[in-house]
C-alpha positions in Angstrom: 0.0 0.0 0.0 2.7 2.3 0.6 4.6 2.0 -2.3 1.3 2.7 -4.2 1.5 6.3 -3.3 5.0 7.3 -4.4 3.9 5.2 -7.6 1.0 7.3 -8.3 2.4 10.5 -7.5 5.3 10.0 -10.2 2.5 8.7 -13.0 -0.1 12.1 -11.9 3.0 14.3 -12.4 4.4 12.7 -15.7 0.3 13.1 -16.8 0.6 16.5 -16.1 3.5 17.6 -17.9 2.6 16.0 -21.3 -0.1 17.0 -23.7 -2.1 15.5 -26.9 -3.0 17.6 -29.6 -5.4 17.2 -32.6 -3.7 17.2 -36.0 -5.5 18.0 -39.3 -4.1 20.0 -42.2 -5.8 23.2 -40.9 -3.5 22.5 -37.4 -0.5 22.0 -39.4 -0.8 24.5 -41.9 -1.2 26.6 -38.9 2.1 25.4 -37.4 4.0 25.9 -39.6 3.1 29.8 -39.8 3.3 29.5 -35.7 7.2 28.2 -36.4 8.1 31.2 -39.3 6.7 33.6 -37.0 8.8 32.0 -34.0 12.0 32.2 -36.1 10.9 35.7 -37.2 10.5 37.0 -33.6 13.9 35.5 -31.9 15.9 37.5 -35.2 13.8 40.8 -34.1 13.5 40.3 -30.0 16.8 37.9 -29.5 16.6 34.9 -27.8 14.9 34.9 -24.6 12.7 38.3 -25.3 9.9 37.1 -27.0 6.9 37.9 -25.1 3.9 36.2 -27.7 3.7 34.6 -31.0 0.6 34.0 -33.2 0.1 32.4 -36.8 0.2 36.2 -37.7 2.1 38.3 -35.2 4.2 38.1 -32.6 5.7 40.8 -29.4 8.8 41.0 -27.5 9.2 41.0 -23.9 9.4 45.1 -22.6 12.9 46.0 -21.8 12.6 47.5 -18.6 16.0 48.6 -16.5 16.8 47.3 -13.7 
């Protein structure tokens, strides 16, 4: 009974970091937008700045001094 716990608690947290997503052509079509955006917005922001990116726009993180 004890060793039921632990075992649970290391499937619940394994469930929660992993996700299924639906694939049809409108999904992939979308991704690959999603990704040229991506790549689009890390050459503008730099690595680490971006804040959002959509299929059709993306935003950088505010530079705000420390």
């Amino acid at each position: 009974m004890k060793k039921i716990f632990p075992t649970l608690g290391i499937l619940l947290v394994a469930s929660s970091l992993s996700a299924c997503i639906s694939v049809s052509e409108s999904n992939m079509e979308s991704g690959k937008q999603i990704a040229i955006m991506s790549q689009q917005a890390i050459a503008t922001c730099g690595q680490g700045n971006v804040d959002k990116v959509t299929t059709n726009c993306f935003s950088c993180k505010s530079q705000v001094a420390k």
